[in-house]
DSSP file (Angstrom, degrees, kcal/mol; ACC not computed):
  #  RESIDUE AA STRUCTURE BP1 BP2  ACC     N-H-->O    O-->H-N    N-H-->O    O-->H-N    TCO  KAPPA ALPHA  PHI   PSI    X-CA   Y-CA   Z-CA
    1    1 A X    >         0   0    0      0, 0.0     3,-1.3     0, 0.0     2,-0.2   0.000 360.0 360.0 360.0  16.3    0.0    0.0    0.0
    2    2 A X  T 3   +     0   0    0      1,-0.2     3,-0.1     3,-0.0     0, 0.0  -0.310 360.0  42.7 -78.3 146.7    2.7    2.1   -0.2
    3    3 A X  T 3  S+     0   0    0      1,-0.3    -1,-0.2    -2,-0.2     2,-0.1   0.028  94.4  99.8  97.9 -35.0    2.1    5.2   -2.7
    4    4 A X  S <  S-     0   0    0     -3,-1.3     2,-0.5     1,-0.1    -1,-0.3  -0.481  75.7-108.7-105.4-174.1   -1.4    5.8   -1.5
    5    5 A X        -     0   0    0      1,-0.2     3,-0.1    -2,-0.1    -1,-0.1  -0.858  41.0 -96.8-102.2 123.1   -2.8    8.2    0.8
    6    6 A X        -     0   0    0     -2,-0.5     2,-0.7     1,-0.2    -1,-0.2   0.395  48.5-107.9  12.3 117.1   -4.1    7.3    4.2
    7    7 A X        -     0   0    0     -3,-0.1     5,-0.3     4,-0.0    -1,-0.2  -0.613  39.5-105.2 -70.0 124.3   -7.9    6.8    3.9
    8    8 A X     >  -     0   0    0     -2,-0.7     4,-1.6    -3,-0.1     0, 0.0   0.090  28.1-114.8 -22.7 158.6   -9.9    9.9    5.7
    9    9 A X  H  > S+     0   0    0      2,-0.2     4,-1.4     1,-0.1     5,-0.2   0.502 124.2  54.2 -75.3 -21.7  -11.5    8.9    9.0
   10   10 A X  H  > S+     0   0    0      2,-0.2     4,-1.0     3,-0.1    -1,-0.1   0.743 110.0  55.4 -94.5  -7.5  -15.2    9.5    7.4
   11   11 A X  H >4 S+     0   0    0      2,-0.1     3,-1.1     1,-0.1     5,-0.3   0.965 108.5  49.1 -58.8 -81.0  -13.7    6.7    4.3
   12   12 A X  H 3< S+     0   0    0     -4,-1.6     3,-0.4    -5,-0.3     4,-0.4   0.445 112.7  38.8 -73.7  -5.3  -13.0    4.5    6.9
   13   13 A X  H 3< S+     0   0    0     -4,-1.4    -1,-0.3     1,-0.2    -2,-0.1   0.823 113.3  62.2 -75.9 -39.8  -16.5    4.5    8.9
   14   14 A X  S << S+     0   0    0     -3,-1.1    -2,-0.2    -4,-1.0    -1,-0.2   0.059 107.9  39.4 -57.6   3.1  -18.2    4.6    5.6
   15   15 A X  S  > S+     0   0    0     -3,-0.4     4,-0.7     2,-0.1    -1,-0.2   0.378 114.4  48.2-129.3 -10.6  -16.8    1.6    4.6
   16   16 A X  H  > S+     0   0    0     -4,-0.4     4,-0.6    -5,-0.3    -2,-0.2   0.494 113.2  56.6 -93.5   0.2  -17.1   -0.5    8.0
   17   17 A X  H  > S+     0   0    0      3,-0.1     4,-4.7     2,-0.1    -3,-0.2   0.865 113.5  38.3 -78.4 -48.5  -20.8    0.9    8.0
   18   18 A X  H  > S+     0   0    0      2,-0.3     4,-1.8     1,-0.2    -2,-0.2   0.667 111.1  53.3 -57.2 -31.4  -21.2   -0.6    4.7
   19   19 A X  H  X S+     0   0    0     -4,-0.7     4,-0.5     2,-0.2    -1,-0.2   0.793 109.8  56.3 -89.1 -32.2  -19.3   -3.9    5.3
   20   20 A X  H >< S+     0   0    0     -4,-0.6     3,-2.2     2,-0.2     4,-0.4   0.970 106.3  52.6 -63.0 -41.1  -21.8   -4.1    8.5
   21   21 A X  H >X S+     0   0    0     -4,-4.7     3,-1.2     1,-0.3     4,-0.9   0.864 103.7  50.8 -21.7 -78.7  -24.4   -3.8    6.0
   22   22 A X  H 3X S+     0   0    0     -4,-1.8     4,-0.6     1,-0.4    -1,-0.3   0.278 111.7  47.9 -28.6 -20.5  -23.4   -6.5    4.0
   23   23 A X  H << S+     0   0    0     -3,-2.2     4,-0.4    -4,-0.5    -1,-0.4   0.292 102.9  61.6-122.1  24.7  -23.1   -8.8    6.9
   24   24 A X  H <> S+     0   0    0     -3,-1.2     4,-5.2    -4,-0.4     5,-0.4   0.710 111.8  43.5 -42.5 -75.7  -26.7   -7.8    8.3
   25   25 A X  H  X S+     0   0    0     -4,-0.9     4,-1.3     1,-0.2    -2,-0.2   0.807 106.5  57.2 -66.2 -20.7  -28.0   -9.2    4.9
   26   26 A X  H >X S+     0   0    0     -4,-0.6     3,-2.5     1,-0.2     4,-2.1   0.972 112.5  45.6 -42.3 -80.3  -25.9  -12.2    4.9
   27   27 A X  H 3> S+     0   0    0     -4,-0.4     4,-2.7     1,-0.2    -2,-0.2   0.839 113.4  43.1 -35.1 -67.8  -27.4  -12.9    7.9
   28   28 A X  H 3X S+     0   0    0     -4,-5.2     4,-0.9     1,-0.2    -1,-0.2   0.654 112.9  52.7 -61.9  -6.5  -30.8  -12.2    7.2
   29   29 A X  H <X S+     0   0    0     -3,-2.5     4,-1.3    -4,-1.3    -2,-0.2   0.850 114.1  45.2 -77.1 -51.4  -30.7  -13.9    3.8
   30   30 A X  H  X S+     0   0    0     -4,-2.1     4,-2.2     2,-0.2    -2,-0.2   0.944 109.4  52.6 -77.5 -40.7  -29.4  -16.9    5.6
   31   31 A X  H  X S+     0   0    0     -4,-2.7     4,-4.4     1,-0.2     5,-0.3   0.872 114.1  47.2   6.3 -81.0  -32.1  -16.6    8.6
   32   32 A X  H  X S+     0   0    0     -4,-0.9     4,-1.5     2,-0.2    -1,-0.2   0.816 114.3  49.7 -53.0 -43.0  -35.0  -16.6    5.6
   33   33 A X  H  < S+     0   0    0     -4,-1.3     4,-0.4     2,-0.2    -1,-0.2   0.977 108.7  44.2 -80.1 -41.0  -33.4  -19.3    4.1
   34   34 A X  H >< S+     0   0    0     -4,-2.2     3,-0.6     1,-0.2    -2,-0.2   0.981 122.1  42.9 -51.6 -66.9  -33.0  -21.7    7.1
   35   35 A X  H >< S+     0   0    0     -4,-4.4     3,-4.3     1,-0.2     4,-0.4   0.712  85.3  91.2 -42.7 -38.6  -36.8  -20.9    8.2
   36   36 A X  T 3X S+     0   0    0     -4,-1.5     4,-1.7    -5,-0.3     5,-0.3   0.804  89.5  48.9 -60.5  -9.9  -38.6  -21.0    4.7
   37   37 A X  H <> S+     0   0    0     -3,-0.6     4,-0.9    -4,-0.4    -1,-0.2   0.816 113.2  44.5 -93.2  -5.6  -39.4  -24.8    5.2
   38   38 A X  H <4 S+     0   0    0     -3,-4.3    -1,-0.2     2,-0.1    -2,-0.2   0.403 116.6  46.1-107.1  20.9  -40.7  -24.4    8.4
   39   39 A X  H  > S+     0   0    0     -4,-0.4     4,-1.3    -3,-0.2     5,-0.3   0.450 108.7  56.5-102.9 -41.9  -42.7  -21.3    7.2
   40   40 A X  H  X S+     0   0    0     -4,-1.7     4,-2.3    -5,-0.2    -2,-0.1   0.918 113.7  42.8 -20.2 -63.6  -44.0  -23.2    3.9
   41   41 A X  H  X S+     0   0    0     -4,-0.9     4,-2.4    -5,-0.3     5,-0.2   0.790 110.7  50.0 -82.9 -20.2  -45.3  -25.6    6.3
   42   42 A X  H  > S+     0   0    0      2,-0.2     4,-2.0     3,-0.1    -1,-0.2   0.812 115.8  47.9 -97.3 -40.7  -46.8  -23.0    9.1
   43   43 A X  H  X S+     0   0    0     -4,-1.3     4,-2.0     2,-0.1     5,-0.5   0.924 111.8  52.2 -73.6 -46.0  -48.8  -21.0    5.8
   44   44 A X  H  X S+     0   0    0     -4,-2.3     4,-2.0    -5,-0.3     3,-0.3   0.823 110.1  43.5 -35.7 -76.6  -50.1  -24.5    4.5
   45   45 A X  H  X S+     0   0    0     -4,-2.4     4,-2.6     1,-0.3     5,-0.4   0.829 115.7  54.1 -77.3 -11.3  -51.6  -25.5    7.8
   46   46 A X  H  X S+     0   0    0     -4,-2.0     4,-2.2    -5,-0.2    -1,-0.3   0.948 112.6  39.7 -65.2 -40.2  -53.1  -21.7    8.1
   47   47 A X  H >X S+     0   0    0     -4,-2.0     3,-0.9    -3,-0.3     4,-0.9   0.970 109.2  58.7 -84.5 -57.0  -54.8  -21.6    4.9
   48   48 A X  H >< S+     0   0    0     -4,-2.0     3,-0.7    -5,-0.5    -2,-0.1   0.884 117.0  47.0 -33.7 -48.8  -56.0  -25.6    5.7
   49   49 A X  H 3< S+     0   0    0     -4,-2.6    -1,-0.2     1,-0.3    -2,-0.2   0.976 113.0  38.5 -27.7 -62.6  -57.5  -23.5    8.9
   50   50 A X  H <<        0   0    0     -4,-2.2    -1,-0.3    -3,-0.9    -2,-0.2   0.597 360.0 360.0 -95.9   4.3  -58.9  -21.0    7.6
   51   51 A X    <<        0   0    0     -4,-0.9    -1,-0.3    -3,-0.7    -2,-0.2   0.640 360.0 360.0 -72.1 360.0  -60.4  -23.2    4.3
């Protein structure tokens, strides 16, 4: 890294805000993904209900 210039302090928050982002949706992507079969199965037996 030698040649460039020291990233600003508002760089470097702005990109560890961002990187938190990014691992928020990871998370919540993987969440949604883990759940959907047991969420499939929990809207089935509500609409059997409520047929």
């Amino acid at each position: 890294m030698e040649g460039e210039a020291p990233a600003s302090s508002a760089e470097a928050v702005e990109r560890e805000t961002a990187e938190r982002r990014r691992e928020r949706r990871r998370t919540l992507v993987q969440a949604v993904l883990d759940w959907s079969p047991v969420l499939a199965r929990l809207t089935t037996i509500v609409m059997q209900h409520l047929s």
